[in-house]
MIKOL-718612 format. One line per field, with one value per residue (C-alpha): residue number from 1; x, y, z. Coordinates in Angstrom, 3 decimals, m for minus. Layout:
// MIKOL-718612
n: [NUM; ...]
x: [X; ...]
y: [Y; ...]
z: [Z; ...]
// end
This chain:
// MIKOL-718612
n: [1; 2; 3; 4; 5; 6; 7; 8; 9; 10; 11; 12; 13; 14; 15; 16; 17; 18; 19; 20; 21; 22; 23; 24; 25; 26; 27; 28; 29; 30; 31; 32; 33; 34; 35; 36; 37; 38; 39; 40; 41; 42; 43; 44; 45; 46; 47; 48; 49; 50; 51; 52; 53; 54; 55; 56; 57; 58; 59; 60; 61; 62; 63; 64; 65; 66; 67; 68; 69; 70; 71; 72; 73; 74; 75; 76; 77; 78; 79; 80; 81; 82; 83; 84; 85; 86; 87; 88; 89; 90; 91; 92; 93; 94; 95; 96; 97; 98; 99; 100; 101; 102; 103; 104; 105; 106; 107; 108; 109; 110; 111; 112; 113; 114; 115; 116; 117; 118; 119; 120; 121; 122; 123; 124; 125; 126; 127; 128; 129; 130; 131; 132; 133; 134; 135; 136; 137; 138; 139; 140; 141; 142; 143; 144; 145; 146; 147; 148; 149; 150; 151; 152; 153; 154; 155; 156; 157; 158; 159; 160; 161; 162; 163; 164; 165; 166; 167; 168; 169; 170; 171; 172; 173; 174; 175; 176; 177; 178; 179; 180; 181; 182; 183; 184; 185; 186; 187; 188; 189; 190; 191; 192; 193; 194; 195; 196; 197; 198; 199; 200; 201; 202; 203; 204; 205; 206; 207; 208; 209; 210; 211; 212; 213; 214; 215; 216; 217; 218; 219; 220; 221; 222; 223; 224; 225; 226; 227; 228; 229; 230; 231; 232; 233; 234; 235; 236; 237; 238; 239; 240; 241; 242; 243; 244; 245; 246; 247; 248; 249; 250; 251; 252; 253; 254; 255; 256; 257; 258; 259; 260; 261; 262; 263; 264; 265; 266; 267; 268; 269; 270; 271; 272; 273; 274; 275; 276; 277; 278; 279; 280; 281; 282; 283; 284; 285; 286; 287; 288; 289; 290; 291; 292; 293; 294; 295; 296; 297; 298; 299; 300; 301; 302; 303; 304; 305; 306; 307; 308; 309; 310; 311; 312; 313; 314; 315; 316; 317; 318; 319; 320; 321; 322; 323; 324; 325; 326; 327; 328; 329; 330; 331; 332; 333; 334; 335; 336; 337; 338; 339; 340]
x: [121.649; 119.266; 115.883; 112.909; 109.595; 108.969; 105.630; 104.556; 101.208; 99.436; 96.101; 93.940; 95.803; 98.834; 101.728; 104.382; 107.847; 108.180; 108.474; 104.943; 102.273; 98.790; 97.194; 93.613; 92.346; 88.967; 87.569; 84.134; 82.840; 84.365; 87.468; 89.741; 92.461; 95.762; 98.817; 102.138; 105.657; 108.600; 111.815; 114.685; 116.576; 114.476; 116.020; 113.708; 116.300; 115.756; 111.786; 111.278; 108.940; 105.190; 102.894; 99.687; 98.718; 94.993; 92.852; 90.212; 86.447; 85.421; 89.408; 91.264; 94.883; 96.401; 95.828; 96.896; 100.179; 100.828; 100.228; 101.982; 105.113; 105.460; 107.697; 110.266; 110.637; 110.198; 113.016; 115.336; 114.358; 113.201; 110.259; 107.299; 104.280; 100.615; 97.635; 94.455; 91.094; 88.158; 84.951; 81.942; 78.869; 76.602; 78.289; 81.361; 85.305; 85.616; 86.454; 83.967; 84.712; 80.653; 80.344; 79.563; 79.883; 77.053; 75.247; 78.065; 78.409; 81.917; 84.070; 87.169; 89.636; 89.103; 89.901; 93.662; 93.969; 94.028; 95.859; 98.522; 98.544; 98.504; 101.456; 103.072; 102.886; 104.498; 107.452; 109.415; 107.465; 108.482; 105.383; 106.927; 107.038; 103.203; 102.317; 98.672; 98.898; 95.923; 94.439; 91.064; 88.900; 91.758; 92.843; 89.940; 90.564; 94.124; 92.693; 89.984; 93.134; 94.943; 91.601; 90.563; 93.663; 96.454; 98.388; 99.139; 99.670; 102.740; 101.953; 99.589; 99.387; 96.150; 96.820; 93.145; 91.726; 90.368; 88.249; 84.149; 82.336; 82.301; 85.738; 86.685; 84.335; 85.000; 88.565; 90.615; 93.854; 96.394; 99.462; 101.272; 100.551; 102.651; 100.082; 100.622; 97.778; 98.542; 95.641; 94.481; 93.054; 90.389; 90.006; 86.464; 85.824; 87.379; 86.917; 89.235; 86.963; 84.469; 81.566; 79.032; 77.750; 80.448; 83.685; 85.889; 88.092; 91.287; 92.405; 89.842; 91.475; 94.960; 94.183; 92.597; 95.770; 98.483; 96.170; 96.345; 99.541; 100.509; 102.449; 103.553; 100.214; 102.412; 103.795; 107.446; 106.172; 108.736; 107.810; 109.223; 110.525; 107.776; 109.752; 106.663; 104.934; 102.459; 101.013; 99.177; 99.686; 102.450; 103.146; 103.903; 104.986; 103.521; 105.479; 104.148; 106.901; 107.486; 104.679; 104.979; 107.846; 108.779; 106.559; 105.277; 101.516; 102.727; 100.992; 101.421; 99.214; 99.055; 97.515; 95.307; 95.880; 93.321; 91.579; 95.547; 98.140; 101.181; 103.957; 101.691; 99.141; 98.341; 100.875; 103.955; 106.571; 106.546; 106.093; 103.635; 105.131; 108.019; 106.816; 105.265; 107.926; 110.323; 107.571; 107.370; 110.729; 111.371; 108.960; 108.004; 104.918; 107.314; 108.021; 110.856; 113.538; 115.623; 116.180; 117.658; 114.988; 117.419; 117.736; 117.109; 115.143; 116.487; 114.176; 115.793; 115.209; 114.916; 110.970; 108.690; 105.249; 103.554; 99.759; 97.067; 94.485; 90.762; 90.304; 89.102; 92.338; 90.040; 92.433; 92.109; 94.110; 91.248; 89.502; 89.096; 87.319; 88.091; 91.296; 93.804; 96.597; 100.169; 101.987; 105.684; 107.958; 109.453; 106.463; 106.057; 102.532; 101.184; 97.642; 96.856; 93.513; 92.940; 89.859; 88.696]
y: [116.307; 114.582; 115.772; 114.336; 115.821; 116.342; 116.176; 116.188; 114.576; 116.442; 115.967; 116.783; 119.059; 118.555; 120.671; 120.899; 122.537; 126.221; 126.359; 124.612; 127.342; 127.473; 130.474; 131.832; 134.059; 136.088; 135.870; 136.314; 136.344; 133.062; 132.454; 129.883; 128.169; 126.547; 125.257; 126.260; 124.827; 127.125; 125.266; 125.553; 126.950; 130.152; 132.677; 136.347; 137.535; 134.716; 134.002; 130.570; 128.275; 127.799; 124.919; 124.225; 120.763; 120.387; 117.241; 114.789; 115.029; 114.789; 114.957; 117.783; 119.617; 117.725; 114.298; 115.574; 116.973; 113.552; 111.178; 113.324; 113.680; 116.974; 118.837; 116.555; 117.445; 120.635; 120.923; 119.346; 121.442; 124.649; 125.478; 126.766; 124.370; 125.272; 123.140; 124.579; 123.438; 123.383; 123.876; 122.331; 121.708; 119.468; 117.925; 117.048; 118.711; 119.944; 122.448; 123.422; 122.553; 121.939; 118.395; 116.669; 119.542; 121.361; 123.594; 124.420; 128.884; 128.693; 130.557; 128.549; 130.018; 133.163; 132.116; 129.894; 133.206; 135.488; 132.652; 133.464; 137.292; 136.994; 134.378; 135.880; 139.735; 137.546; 135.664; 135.762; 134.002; 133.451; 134.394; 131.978; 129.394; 128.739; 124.945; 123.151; 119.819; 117.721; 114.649; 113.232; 116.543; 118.367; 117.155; 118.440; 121.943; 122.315; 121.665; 124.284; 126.445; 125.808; 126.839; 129.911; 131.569; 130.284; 133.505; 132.679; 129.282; 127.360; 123.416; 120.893; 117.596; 115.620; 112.220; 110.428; 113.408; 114.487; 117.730; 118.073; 118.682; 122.121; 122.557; 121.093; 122.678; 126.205; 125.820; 129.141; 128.690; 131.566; 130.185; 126.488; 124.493; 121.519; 119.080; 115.556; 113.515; 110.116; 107.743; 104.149; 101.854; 100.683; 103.706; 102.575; 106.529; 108.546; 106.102; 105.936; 105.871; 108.885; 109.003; 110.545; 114.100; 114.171; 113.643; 113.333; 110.009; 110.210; 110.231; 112.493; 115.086; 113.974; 114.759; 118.299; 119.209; 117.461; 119.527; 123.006; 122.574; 121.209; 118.508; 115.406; 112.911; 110.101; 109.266; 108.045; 105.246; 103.994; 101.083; 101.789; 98.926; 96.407; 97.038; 95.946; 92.633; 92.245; 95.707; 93.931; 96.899; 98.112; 101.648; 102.974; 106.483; 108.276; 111.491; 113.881; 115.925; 119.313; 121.395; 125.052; 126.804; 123.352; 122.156; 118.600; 116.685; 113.435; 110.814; 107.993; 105.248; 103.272; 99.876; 97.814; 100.517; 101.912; 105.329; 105.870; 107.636; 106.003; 105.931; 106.466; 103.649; 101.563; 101.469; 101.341; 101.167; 105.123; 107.394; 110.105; 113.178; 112.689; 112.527; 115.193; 117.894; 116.115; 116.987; 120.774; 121.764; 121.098; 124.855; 127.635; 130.167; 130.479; 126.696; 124.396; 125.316; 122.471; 121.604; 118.339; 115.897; 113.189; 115.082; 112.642; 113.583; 112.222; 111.156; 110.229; 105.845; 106.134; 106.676; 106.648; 105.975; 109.527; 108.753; 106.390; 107.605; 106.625; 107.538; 110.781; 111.873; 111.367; 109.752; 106.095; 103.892; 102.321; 101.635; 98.422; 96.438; 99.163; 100.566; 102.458; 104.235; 104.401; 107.858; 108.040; 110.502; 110.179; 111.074; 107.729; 105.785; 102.337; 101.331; 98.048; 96.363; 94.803; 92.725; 92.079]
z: [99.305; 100.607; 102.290; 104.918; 104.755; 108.699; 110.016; 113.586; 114.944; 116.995; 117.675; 116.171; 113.962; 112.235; 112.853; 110.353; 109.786; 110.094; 106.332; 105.956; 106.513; 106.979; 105.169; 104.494; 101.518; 101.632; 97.863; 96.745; 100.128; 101.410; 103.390; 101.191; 102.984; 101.663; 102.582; 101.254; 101.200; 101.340; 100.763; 102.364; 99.952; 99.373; 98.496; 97.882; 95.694; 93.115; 92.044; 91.854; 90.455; 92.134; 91.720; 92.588; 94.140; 93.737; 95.576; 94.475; 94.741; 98.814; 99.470; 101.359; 100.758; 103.845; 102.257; 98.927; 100.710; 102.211; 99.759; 96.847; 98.664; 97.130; 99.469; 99.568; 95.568; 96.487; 98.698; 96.446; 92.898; 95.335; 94.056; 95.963; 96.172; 97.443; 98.590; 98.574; 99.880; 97.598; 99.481; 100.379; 97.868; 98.924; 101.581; 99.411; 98.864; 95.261; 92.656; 90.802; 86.882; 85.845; 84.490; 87.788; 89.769; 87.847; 90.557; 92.397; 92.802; 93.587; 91.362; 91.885; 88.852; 90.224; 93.756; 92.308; 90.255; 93.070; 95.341; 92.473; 92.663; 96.531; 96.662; 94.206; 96.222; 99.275; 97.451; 94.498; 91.823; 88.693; 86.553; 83.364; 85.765; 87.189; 86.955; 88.111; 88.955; 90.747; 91.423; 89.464; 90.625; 90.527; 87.092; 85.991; 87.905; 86.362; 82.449; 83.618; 84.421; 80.925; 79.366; 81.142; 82.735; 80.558; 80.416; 84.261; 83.482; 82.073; 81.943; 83.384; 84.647; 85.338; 87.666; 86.719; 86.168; 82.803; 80.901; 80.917; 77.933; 78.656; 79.597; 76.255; 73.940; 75.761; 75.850; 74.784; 75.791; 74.369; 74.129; 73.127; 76.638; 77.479; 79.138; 80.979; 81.357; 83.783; 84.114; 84.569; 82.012; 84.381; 86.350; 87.637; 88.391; 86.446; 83.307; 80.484; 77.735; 79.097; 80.241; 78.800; 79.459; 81.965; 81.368; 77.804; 77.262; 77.651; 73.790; 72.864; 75.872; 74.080; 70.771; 71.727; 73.213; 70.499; 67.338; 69.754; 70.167; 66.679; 67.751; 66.009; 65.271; 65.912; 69.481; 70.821; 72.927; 75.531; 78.168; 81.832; 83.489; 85.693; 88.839; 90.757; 89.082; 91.981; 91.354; 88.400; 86.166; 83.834; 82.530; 79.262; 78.141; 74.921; 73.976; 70.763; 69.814; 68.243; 69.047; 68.765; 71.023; 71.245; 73.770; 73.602; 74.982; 77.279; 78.532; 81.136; 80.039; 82.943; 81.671; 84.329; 86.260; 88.824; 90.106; 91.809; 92.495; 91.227; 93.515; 96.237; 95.901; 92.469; 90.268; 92.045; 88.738; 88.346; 91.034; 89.487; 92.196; 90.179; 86.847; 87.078; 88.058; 85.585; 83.310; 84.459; 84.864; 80.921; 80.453; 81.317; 79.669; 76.764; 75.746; 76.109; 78.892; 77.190; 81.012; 81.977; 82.738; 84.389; 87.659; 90.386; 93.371; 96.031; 99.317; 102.418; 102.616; 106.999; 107.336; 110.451; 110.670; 111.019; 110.409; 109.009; 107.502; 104.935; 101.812; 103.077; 104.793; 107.903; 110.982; 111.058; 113.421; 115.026; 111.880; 110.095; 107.336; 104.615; 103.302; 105.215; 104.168; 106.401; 105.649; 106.588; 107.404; 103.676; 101.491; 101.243; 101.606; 101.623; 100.791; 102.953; 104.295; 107.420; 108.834; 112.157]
// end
């Protein structure tokens, strides 16, 4: 069956289906707010999966809800997905992992671990089946996650995201954690190499998690197809096998690739919503589900024009000489530029 992720526009808010929900949380003296996606096929006699859905640095959950296309996956594997906002430190979104958010007093694992407990006393969670996945920032804030509240959490995924120095060297993480880590080759941000002080390179984050998890040192290297020659980038997929309880450390080496999310913008061979639930549904806290990772999510092709928005999420239809992104009805968005 297929499904449509409905949105309406109305201004200035946006108001979505009565299974899309805007919800607060008082912790630590602040009021958090998130968005959460109940699919259709709920059912509170069967827990189900939950996944977090964490935006970028000076981003916001309704962006991160549009561009991922989440709840269109959702509604197909029914699963429960949840965006939350990260707050304001010095006049910037984020989640507060150190590194480049050094300063910051927000206590943000504590805040996603009581989002869990609280979600989790409304609905029937699964407490095996608790994934983070999140965009550059919120890369960061799901390996934070794997580190410091792993016995909540079942796998990872980082899109151009990657671990601080502190993150890595602190990292405690009690049981074998499948981890996908998608990112750019000239991600001019989040760079692929490091930087330093700040941020780990990409095989260095790799190699943490394949020795943790004593995987195999050598990877099964598959290329996917160049559907899409005139995104000027190509994408390769690195799998270490046979870690313990059979979980495995992936990557999605996305070569010429950008700070993106592919699918979405960037790289356009892969869609990285996708990717990353096909990833997630093959565990839960306990290893390998040996679950079927050829399920195909289906997204309805008949798409309307909902919204255009920056880079910020911020409405944009009047705005030109920078880049804009269209957001359909499908999940779907397009990255174009326009001049005067």
């Amino acid at each position: 069956m297929k499904y449509t992720l409905l949105l309406l526009l109305f201004a200035p808010l946006l108001i979505f289906s009565q299974e899309t929900l805007y919800e607060t949380l008082d912790h630590d003296g602040l009021t958090r707010e998130y968005t959460i996606h109940i699919p259709p096929g709920y059912n509170a006699d069967t827990p189900v999966p939950l996944m977090f859905s964490l935006h970028g640095y000076t981003s916001n959950n309704d962006f991160n809800l549009l561009y991922t296309g989440f709840n269109s996956i959702a509604d197909t594997a029914n699963f429960i997905v949840v965006y939350p906002l990260g707050t304001t430190y010095l006049g910037a979104t984020h989640w507060n992992v150190g590194g480049f958010t050094a300063g910051s007093p927000i206590d943000d694992v504590g805040f996603l671990e009581t989002l869990i407990d609280e979600i989790s006393s409304n609905y029937s969670i699964n407490p095996d089946r608790v994934y983070s996945t999140g965009m550059s920032n919120g890369g960061y804030m799901s390996f934070l996650l794997a580190c410091q509240i792993s016995s909540k959490i079942a796998a990872i995924a980082s899109v151009t995201g990657s671990m601080t120095p502190a993150t890595y060297d602190e990292c405690n993480p009690d049981h074998p954690t499948p981890v996908l880590q998608i990112h750019g080759t000239t991600d001019g941000t989040v760079p692929y190499e490091g930087g330093a002080g700040w941020s780990e390179s990409i095989p260095d984050v790799l190699d943490y998690w394949i020795n943790y998890n004593n995987c195999d040192t050598e990877a099964v290297v598959t290329q996917f197809e160049d559907i899409s020659p005139y995104d000027f980038s190509t994408a390769e997929h690195y799998l270490w096998n046979s870690g313990d309880n059979n979980v495995t450390t992936e990557h999605i080496k996305v070569t010429g690739g950008g700070h993106d999310w592919p699918g979405a913008w960037g790289n356009m061979d892969i869609s990285a919503s996708i990717e990353v639930w096909k990833f997630f549904m093959r565990f839960d806290i306990n290893g390998s589900l040996n679950a079927e990772v050829n399920d195909v999510v289906e997204i309805n092709n008949e798409r309307t024009l909902i919204k255009i928005v920056d880079v910020l999420g911020r409405d944009a239809r009047e705005v030109r000489n920078q880049i804009l992104f269209y957001i359909f009805s499908d999940g779907t968005t397009e990255k174009r530029f326009f001049t005067e």
